[in-house]
C-alpha positions as a Markdown table, in Angstrom:
| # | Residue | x | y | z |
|---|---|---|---|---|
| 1 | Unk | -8.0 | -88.8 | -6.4 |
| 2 | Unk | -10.6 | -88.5 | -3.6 |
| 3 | Unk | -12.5 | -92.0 | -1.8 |
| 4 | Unk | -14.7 | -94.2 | -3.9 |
| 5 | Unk | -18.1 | -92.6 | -4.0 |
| 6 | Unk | -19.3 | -96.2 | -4.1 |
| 7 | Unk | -20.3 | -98.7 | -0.9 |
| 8 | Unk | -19.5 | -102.3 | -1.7 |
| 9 | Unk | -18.9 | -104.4 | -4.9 |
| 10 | Unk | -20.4 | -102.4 | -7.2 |
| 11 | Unk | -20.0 | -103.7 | -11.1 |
| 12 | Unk | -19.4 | -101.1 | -14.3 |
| 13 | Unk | -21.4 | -101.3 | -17.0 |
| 14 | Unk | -19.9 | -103.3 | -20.1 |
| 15 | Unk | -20.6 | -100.3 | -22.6 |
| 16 | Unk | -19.6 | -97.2 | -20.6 |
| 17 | Unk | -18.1 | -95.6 | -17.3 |
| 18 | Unk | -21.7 | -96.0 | -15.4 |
| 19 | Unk | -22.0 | -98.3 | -12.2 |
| 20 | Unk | -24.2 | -101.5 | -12.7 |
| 21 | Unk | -26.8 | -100.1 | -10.2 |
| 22 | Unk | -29.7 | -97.9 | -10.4 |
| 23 | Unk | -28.6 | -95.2 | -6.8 |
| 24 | Unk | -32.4 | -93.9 | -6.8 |
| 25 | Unk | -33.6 | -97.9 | -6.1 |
| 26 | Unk | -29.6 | -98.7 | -3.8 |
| 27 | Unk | -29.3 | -95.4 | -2.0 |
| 28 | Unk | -26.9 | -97.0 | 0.7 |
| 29 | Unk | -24.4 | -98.2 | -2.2 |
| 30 | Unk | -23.7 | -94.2 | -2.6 |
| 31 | Unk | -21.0 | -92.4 | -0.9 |
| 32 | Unk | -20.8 | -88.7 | -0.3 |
| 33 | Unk | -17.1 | -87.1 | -1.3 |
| 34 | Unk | -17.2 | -83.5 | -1.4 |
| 35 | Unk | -15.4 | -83.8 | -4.8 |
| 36 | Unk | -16.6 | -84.6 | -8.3 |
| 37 | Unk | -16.0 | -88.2 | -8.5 |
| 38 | Unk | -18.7 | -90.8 | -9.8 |
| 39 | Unk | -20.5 | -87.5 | -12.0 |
| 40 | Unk | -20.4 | -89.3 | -14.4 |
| 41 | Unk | -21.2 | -93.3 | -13.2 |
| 42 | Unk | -24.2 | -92.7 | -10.5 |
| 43 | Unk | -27.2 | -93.1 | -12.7 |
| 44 | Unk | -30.0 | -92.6 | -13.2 |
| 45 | Unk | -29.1 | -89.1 | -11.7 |
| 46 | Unk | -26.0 | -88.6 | -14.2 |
| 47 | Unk | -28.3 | -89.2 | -17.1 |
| 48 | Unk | -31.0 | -86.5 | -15.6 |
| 49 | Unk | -28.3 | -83.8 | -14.9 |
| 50 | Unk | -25.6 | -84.3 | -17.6 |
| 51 | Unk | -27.9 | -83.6 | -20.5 |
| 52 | Unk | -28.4 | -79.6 | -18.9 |
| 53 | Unk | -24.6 | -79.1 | -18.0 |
| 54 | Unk | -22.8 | -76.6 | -20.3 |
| 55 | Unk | -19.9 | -74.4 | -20.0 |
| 56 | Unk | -19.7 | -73.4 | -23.4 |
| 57 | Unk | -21.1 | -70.5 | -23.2 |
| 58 | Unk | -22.7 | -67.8 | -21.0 |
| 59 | Unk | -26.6 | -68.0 | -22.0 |
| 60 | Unk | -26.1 | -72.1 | -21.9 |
| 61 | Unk | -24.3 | -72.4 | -18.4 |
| 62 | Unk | -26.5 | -69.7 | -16.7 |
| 63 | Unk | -29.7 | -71.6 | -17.6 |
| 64 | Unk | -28.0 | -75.0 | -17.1 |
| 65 | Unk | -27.1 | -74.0 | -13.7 |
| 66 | Unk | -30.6 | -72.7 | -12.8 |
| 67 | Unk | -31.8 | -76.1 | -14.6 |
| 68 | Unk | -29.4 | -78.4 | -12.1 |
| 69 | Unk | -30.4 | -76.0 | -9.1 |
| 70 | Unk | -34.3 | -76.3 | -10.0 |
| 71 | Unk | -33.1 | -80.9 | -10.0 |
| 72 | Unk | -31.5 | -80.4 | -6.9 |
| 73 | Unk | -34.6 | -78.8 | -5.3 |
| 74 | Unk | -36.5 | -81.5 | -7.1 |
| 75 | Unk | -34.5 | -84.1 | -4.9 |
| 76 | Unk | -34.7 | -82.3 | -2.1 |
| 77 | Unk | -38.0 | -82.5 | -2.3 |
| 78 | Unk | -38.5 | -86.5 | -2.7 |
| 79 | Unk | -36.1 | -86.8 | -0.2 |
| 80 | Unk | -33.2 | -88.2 | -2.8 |
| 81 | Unk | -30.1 | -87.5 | -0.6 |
| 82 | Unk | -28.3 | -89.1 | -3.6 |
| 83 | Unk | -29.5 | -86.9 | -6.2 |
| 84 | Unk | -28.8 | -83.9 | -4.1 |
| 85 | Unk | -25.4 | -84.7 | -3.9 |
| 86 | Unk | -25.1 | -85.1 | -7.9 |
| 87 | Unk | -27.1 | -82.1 | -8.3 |
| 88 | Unk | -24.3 | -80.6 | -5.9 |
| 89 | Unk | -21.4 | -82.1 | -7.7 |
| 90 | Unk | -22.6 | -81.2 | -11.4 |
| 91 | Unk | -22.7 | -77.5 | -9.6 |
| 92 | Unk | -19.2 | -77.5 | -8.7 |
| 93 | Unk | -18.0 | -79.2 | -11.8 |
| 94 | Unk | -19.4 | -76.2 | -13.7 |
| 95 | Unk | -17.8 | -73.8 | -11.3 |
| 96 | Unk | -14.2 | -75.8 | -11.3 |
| 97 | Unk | -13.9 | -76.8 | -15.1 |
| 98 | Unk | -15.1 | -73.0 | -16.4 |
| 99 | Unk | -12.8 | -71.3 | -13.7 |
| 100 | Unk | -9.9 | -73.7 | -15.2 |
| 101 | Unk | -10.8 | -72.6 | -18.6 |
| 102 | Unk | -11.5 | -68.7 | -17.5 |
| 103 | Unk | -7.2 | -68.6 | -16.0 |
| 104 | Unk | -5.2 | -70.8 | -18.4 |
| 105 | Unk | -5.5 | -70.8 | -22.4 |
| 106 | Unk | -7.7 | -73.6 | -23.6 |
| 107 | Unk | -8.2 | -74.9 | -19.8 |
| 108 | Unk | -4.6 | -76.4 | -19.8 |
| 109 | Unk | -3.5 | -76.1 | -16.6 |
| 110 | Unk | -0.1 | -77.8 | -17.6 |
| 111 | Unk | 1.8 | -77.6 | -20.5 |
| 112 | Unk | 4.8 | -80.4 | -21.0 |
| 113 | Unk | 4.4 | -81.2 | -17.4 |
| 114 | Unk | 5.1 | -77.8 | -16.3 |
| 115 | Unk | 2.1 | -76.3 | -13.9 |
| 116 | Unk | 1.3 | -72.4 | -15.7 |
| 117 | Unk | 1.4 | -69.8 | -14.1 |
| 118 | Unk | -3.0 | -68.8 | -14.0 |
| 119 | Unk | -3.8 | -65.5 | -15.9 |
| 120 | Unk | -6.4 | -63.3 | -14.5 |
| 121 | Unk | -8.7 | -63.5 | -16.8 |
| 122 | Unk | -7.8 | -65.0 | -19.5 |
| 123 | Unk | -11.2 | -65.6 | -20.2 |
| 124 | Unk | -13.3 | -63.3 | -18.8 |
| 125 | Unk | -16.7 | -65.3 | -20.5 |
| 126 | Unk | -15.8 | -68.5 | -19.0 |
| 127 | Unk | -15.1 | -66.6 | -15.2 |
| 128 | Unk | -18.5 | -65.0 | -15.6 |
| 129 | Unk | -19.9 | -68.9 | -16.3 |
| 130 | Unk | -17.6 | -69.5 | -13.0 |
| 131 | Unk | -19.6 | -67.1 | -11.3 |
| 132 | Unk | -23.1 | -68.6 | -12.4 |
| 133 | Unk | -22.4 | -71.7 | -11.0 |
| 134 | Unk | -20.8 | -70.7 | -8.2 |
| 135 | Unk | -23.8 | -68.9 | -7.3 |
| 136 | Unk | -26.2 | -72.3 | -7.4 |
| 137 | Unk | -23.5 | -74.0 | -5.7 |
| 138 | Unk | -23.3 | -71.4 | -2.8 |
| 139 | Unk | -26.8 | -71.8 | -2.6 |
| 140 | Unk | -26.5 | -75.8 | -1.9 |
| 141 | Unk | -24.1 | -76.0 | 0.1 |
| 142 | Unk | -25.8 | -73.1 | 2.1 |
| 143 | Unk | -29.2 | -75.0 | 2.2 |
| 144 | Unk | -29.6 | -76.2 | 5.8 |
| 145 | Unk | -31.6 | -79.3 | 4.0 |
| 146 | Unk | -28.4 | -80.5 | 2.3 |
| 147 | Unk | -26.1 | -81.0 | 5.3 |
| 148 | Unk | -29.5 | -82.5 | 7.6 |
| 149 | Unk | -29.5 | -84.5 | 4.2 |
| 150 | Unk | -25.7 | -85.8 | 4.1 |
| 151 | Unk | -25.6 | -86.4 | 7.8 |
| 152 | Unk | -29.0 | -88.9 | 8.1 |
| 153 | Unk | -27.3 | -90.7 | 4.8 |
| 154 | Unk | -24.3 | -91.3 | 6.6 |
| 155 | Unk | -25.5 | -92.3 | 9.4 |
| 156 | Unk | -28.3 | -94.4 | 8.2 |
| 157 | Unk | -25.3 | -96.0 | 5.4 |
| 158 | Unk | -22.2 | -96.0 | 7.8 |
| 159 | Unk | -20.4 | -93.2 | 6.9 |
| 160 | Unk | -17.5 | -91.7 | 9.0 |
């Protein structure tokens, strides 16, 4: 598991996985990991992105991916480092959890604690989903905005 994508004592919610704390109003409590973790805690930004993420199927995830791409600009535009970042991760969880399901049978990776072997393609649908999101993904990380972005939050927040 990657570093807490959380600064300081940050409280969970009673009902739910979701930090106590509005990022958009406490950008400096946030983070950056390049992994996935706190998709599904940093609100308001997980409510705004989760809703449009699919991997289901190819029509879904191709317009879901242009939908999180078109949120990330969105933030990018108000200056939302923190939403960028989420818009970044929901990218690359689209790309990561469809690739999983595109080389090993129902997206199990391990079966009775044994890693399988990955099959090329074992679901050709979910690689071409892959492929969609990888796309939007490229497209962040390429976006000379994003890194000028991550750098001015860490240093303004104290990140190494």
């Amino acid at each position: 598991m990657g570093e807490d994508p959380v600064h300081g004592d940050v409280g969970e919610v009673d009902d739910g996985p979701e930090y106590d704390l509005n990022f958009r109003n406490h950008p400096e409590h946030y983070r950056h990991t390049a992994d996935e973790q706190g998709a599904f805690k940093i609100e308001p930004y997980k409510s705004e992105l989760l809703p449009d993420w699919t991997v289901a199927d190819l029509d879904g995830a191709t317009t879901a991916a242009e939908s999180i791409h078109d949120r990330y600009r969105e933030y990018r535009d108000n200056g939302e480092f923190v939403g960028m970042d989420m818009a970044r991760k929901y990218l690359q969880m689209g790309w990561t959890r469809a690739m999983r399901y595109a080389k090993y049978p129902g997206g199990q990776k391990y079966v009775d604690g044994e890693q399988r072997e990955p099959q090329e393609w074992y679901d050709p649908e979910k690689r071409e989903i892959a492929l969609a999101y990888k796309e939007h993904l490229d497209a962040v990380r390429e976006d000379p905005a994003y890194e000028q972005a991550r750098q001015a939050h860490a240093e303004r927040y104290g990140e190494s």
